[in-house]
C-alpha positions in Angstrom: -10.8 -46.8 -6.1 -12.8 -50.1 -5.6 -16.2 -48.5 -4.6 -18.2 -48.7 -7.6 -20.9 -51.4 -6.9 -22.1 -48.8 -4.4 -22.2 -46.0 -6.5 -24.3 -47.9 -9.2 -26.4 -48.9 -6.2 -27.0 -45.2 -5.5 -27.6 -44.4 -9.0 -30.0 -47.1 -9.5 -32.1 -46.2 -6.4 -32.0 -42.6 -7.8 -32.7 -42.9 -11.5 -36.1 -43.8 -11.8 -37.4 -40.8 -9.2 -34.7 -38.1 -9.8 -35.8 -35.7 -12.5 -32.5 -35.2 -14.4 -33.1 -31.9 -16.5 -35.5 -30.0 -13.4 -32.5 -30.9 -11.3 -30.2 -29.4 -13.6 -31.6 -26.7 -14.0 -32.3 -25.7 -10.5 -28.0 -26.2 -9.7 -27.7 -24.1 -12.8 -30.1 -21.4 -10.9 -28.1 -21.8 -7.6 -24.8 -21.5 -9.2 -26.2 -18.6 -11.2 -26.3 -17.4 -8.0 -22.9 -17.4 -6.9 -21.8 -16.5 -10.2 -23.8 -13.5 -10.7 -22.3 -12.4 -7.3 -19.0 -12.1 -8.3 -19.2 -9.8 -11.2 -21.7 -7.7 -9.8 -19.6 -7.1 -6.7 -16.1 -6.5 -8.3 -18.0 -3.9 -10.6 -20.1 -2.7 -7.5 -17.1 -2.0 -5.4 -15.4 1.3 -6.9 -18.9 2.6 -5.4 -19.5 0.8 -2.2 -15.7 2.0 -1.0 -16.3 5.4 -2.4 -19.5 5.6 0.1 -18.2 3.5 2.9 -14.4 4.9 2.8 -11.3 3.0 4.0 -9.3 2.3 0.6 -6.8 -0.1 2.8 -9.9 -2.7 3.3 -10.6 -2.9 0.0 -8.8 -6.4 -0.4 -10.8 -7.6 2.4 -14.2 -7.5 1.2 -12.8 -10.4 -1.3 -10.9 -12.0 1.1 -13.0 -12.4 4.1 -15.6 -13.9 1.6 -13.2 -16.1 0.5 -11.7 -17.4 3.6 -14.7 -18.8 4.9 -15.8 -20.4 1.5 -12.2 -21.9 1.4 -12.1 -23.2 4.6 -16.2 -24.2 4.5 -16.1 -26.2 1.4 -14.2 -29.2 2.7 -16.6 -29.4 5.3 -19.8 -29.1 3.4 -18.0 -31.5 0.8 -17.7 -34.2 3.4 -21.4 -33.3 5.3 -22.5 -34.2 1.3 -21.2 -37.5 1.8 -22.6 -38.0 4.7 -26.3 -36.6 5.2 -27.0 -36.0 1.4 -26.6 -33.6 -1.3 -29.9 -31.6 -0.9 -30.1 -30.8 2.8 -26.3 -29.4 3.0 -26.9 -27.2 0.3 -30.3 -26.0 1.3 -28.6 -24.8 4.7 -25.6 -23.0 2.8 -27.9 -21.0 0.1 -30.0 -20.1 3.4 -26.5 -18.6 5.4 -25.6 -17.1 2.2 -29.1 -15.2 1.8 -28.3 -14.0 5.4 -24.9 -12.9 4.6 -26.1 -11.2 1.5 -29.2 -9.3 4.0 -26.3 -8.5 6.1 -24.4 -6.9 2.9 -27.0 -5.1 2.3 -27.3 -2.8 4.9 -23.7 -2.8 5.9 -23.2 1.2 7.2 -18.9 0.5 7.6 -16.4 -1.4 5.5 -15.8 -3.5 8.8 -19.7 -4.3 9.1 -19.9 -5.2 5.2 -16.7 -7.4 5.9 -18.5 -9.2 8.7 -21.6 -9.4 6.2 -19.1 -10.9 3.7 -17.2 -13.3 6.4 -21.3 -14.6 6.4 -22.0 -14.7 3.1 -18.6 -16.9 2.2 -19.6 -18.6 4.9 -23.1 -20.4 3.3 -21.2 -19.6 -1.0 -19.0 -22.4 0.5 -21.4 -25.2 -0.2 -23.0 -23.9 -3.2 -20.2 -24.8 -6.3 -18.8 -27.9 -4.7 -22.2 -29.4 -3.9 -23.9 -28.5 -7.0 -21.0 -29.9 -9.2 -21.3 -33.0 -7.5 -24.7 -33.5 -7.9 -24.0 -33.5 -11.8 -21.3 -35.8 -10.8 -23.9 -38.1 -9.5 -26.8 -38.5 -11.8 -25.0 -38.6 -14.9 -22.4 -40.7 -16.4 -18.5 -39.6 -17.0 -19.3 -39.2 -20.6 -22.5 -36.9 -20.0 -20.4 -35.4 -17.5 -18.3 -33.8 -19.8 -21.3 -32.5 -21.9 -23.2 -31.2 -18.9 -20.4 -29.8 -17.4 -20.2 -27.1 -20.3 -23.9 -26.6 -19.5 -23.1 -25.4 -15.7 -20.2 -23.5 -16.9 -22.5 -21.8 -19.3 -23.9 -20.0 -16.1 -20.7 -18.1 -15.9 -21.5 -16.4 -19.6 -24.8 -15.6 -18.8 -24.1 -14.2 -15.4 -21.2 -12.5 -17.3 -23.7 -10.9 -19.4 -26.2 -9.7 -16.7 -24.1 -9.3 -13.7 -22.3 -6.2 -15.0 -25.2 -4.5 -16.4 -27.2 -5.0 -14.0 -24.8 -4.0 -10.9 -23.7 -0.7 -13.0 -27.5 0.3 -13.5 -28.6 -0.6 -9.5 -24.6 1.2 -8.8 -26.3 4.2 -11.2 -29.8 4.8 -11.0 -31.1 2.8 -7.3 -28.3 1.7 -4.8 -25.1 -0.7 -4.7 -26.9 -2.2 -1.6 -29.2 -4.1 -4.5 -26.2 -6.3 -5.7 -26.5 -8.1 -2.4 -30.3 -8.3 -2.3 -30.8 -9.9 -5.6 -29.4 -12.6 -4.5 -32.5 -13.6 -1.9 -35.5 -14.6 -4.5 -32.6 -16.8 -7.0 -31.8 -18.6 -3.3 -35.2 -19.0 -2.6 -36.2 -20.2 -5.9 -33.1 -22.7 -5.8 -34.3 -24.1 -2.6 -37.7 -24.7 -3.6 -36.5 -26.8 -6.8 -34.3 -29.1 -4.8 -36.9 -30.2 -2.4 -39.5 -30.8 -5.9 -36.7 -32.5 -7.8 -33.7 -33.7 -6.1 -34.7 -37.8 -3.8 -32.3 -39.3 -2.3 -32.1 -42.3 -0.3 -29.0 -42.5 1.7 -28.0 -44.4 4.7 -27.8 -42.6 7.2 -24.0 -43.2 9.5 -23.0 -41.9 12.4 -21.5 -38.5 11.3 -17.8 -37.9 11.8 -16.5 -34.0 11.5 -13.2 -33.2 11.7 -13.2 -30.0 14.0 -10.1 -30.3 14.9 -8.9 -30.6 11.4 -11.3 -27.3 10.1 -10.1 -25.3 13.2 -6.5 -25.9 12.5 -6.8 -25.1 8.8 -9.1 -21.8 9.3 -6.4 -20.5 11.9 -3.5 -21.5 8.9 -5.2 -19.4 6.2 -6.6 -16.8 8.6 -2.9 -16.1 9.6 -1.3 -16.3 6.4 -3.9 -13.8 5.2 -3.2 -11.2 7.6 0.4 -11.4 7.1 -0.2 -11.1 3.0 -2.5 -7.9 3.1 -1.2 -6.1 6.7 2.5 -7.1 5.7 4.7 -4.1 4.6 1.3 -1.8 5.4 0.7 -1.5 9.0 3.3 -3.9 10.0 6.9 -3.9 8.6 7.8 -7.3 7.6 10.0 -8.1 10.2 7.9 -6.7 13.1 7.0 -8.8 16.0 3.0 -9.0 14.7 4.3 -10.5 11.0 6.9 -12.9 12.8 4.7 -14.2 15.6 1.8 -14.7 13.0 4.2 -16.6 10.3 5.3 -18.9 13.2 1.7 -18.9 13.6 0.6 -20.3 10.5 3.5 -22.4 10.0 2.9 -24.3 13.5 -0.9 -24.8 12.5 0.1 -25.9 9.1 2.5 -28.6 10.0 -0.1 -29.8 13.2 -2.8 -30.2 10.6 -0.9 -32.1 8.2 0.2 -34.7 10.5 -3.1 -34.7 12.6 -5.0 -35.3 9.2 -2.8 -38.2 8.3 -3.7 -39.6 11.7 -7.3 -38.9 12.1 -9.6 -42.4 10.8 -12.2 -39.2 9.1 -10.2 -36.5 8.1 -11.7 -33.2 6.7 -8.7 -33.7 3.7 -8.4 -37.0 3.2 -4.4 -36.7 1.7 -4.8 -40.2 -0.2 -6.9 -38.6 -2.6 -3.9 -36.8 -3.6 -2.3 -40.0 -4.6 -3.7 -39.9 -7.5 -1.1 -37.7 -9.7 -4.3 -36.1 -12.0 -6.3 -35.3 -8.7 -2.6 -33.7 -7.2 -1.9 -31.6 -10.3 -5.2 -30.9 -10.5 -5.6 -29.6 -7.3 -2.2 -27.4 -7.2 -2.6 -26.1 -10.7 -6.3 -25.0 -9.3 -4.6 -23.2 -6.3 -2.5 -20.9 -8.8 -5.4 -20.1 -11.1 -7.2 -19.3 -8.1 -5.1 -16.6 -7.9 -5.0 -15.4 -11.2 -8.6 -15.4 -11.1 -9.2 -12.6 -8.6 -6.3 -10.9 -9.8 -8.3 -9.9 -12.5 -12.1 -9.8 -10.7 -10.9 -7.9 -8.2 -8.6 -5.0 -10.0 -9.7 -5.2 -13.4 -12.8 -2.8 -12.5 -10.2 -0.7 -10.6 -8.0 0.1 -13.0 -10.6 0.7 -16.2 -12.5 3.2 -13.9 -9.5 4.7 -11.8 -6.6 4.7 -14.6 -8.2 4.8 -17.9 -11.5 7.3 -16.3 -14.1 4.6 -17.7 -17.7 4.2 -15.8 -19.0 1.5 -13.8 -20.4 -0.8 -16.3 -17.8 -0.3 -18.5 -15.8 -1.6 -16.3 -18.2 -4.9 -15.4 -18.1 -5.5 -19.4 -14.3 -6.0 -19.2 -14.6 -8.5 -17.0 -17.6 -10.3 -18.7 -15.3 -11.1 -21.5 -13.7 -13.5 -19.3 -16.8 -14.5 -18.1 -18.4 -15.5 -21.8 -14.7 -16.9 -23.1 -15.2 -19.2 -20.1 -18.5 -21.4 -20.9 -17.3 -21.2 -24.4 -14.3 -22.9 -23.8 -15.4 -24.8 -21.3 -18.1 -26.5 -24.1 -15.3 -27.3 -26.3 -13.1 -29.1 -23.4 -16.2 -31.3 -22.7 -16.0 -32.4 -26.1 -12.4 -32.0 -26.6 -12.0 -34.2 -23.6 -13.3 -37.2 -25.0 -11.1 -36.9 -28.4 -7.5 -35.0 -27.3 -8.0 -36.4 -23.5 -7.9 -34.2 -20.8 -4.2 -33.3 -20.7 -3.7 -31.7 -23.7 -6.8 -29.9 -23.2 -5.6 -28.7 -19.7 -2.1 -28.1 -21.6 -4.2 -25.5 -24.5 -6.1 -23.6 -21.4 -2.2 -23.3 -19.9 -1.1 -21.4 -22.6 -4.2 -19.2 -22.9 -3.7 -18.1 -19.5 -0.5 -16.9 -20.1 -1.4 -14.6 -23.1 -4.1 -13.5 -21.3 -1.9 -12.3 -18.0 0.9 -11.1 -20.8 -1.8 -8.4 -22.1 -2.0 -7.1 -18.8 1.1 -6.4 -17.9 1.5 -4.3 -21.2 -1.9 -2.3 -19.8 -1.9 1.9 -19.4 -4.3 4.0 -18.9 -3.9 5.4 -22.7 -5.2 1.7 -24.0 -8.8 1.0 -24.9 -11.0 -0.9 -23.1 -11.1 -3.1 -25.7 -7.9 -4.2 -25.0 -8.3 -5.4 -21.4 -11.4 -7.3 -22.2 -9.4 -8.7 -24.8 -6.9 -10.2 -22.2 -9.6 -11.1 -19.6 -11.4 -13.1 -23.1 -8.3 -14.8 -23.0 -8.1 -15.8 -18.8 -12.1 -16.8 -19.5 -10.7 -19.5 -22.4 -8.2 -20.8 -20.2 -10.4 -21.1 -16.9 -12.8 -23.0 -19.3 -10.2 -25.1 -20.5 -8.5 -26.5 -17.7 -11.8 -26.2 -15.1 -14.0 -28.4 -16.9 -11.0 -30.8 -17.7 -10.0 -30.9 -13.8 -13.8 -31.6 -12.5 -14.5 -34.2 -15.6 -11.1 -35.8 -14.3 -11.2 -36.1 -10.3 -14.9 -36.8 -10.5 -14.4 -40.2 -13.1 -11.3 -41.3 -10.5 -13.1 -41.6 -7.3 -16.4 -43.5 -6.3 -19.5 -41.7 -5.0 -19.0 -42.1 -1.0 -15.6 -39.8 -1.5 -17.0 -37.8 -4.8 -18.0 -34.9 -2.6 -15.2 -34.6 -0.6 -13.1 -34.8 -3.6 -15.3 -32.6 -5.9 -15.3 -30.1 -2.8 -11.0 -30.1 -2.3 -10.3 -28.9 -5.8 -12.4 -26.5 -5.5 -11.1 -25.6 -2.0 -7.7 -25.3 -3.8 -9.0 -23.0 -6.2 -10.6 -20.7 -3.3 -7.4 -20.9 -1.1 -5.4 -19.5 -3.8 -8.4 -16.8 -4.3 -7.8 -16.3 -0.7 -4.3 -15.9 -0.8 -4.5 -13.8 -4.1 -6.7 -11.3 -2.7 -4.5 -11.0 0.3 -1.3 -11.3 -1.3 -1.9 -9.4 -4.4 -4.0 -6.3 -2.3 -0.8 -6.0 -0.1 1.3 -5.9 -2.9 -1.4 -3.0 -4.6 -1.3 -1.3 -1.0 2.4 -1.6 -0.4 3.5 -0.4 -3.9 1.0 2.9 -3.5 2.6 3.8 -0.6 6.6 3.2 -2.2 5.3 5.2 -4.7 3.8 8.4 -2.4 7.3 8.2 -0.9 9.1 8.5 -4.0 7.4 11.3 -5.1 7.6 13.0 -1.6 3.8 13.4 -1.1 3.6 10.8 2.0 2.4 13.6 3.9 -1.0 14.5 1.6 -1.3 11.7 0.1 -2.2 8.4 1.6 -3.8 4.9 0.4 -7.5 6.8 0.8 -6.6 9.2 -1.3 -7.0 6.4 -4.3 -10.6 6.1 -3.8 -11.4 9.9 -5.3 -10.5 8.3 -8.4 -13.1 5.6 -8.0 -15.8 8.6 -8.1 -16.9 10.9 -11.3 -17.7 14.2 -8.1 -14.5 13.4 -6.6 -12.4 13.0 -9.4 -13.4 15.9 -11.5 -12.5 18.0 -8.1 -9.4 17.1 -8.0 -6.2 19.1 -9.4 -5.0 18.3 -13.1 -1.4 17.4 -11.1 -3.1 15.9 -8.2 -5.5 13.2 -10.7 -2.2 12.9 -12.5 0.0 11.8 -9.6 -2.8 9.9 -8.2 -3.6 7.8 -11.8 0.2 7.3 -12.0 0.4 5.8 -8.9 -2.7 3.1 -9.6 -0.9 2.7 -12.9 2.6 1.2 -11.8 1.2 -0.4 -8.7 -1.7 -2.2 -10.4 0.9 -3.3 -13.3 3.0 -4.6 -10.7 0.4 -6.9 -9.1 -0.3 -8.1 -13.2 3.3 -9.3 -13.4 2.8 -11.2 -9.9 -0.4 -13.1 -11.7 1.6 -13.8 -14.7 4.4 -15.4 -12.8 1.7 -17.9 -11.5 0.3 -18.6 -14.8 3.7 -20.0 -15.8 3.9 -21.8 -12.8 0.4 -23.0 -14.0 1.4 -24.3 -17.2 4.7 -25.7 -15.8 2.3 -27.6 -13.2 -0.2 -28.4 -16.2 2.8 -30.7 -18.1 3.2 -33.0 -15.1 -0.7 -34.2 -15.8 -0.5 -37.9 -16.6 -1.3 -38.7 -20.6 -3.3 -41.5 -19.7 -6.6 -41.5 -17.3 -7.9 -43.8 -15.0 -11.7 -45.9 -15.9 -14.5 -44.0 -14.4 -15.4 -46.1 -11.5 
């Protein structure tokens, strides 16, 4: 794409007052941010539904969070473009310090859903924003290098996240996991406006409302139908029906009105590129398998195998250390097997990750499941850094956030549809499973949370945990084989990639 001259123009203008390693290291502190928020949360939330109550929202928490960073980032991504990195992400750490507040003192599942709906809300301009300001001040082959530096984050947020949400869970409150988050976002903010100058010319901005309206009501409906679908609605009720006609009519108005708008919010000739369209799908399915594990994992080591809170968080920071690992090799690997077959090695790890478990049961170590969640952390790294190092060496600055920003949108719409799809699938196969066993009547999807609590559990009947346990078991494995279905669709998507790249322009 024949933009260069002015990206070298913005470069220039930036490289003699932008303070490479300070800025760095303040988008490593605000993705820390983000990062840290995931794995405290998932290992936080056995405990916060315990307290709060309502089992069947339990999928929501993640996906009201993720809808609005989904549906936010495109916008933020193209606000980048226009106004500037550093005063788009200052105003999204600041909504997502509200949202956070808000989290905080949530008193109901439906307020701490609002709180999250916030939150997501301002995450959506963190990752995009700060990846693209790496994109900006340093060259495709440093890219590659520092890109294993910002995925590092994950590891160390791996490392802390978990222990520090299952001591605040412990020994303060679970309402702390939120309010960490306020002095890293402050601290973020402040190194932006001491390190990050830019000089960019200022346009007449052009925001595709129509185009983010019409996409929010797509995903919003298609959630609902995923998680209320076979729960509170049958399938083929009048709700489910007039909501899919819903979100099909939305989808199909906002692919043809984005091919007609002159500024669209997705601009679809981006995805002319084959590595920026199998980039972006393959991202959408690993988005899923992504919060299959974040959000059950923690589930299933304290509900089924009876393990404690941070146990729990430590199973998932295997994934989370595997991942900056791996994603430090790719950046080198990169430049000496290409991209592809890199993507094509993080393809197969997902799958032997996802293959371990579906094999889980509640008589398995721990050991084992942060084995397999390792495993999903090598392949994240693999293909991540690989995808990012990629779009961002195809495209010129002036379309660098947008494009940065709809890869990762990908990734978060197939969170959001994970969460949604996946929970309903959890909820739907609890409740097949109560009928089978003719306890419908005593036993409903709230009954699964007394296994999330030491008191509650320990007061339950030996048949009664038993049934209960069973249950998680064989619904929890059934949303497993669901994730490893899309990791082989992953790798099949993976073996399109083209074997040759295009010159970073």
């Amino acid at each position: 794409m024949g933009e260069g001259k002015e990206f070298l123009t913005f470069r220039q203008r930036n490289s003699g007052i932008t303070k490479r390693p300070y800025v760095l290291a303040t988008v490593m502190l605000a993705m820390f941010m983000a990062a840290i928020e995931a794995t405290i949360v998932a290992t936080a939330m056995p405990a916060i539904v315990a307290e709060l109550e309502d089992f069947s929202l339990y999928s929501w928490v993640f996906s009201s969070y993720l809808l609005m960073n989904a549906v936010t980032v495109l916008i933020y991504g193209k606000l980048s473009d226009i106004f500037g990195r550093k005063p788009v992400l200052t105003v999204g750490i600041v909504i997502f310090l509200i949202g956070s507040i808000l989290c905080g003192l949530a008193s109901s599942m439906e307020w701490l859903i609002f709180a999250r709906f916030v939150q997501g809300f301002g995450a959506g301009a963190v990752m995009p924003i700060a990846s693209t300001i790496v994109g900006d001040i340093y060259t495709k082959e440093e890219r590659a290098k520092i890109q294993g530096y910002l995925s590092s984050v994950w590891g160390i947020s791996a490392i802390m996240g978990p222990a520090i949400g299952g001591l605040l869970v412990e020994f303060v409150s679970w309402r702390f996991v939120f309010w960490i988050n306020v002095p890293l976002g402050i601290l973020a903010i402040i190194g932006l406006y001491l390190f990050l100058h830019e000089e960019i010319e200022k346009s007449k901005p052009k925001i595709d409302y129509v185009g983010a309206f019409l996409l929010t009501l797509f995903v919003t409906t298609f959630m609902f139908i995923l998680v209320e679908g076979g729960v509170r609605w049958d399938w083929l009720s009048g709700p489910i029906v007039s909501l899919a006609l819903l979100s099909l009519l939305s989808l199909v108005i906002f692919v043809f009105y984005e091919r007609k708008v002159d500024d669209p919010m997705m601009p679809f000739e981006l995805w002319r590129e084959r590595s920026i369209l199998i980039a972006n799908l393959t991202s959408l399915t690993t988005g899923i398998i992504l919060i299959g594990l974040s959000t059950f994992l923690p589930t299933f080591v304290q509900g089924v195998m009876e393990e404690k809170p941070i146990i729990a968080g430590l199973t998932l920071t295997t994934m989370s250390i595997g991942w900056p690992i791996a994603a430090t090799i790719s950046g080198k690997a990169i430049l000496s097997i290409g991209f592809r077959t890199t993507s094509i090695l993080g393809g197969v790890s997902l799958i032997l990750g996802s293959i371990v478990f579906t094999i889980l049961s509640g008589s398995d170590s721990p050991l084992l499941a942060a084995f397999g969640s390792f495993l999903i952390g090598i392949g994240m790294g693999l293909t991540t850094t690989a995808f990012i190092v990629s779009i961002q060496s195809t495209v010129s600055w002036n379309t660098r956030g947008v494009a940065t920003a709809t890869n990762m949108f990908m990734r978060n719409v197939g969170s959001t549809v994970g969460a949604a799809l996946l929970g309903g699938i959890l909820n739907s196969q609890l409740l097949a499973f109560y009928s089978s066993k003719g306890v419908e009547d005593e036993m409903n999807l709230d009954s699964t949370t007394m296994l999330l609590d030491d008191q509650q559990r320990n007061e339950l009947t030996a048949q009664a945990r038993s049934l209960l346990q069973e249950g998680l078991e064989i619904a929890l494995n059934d949303v497993y084989w669901v994730v490893f279905g899309f990791a082989v669709l992953s790798f099949l998507f993976i073996l399109f990639l083209p074997k040759k790249q295009k010159a970073d322009v």
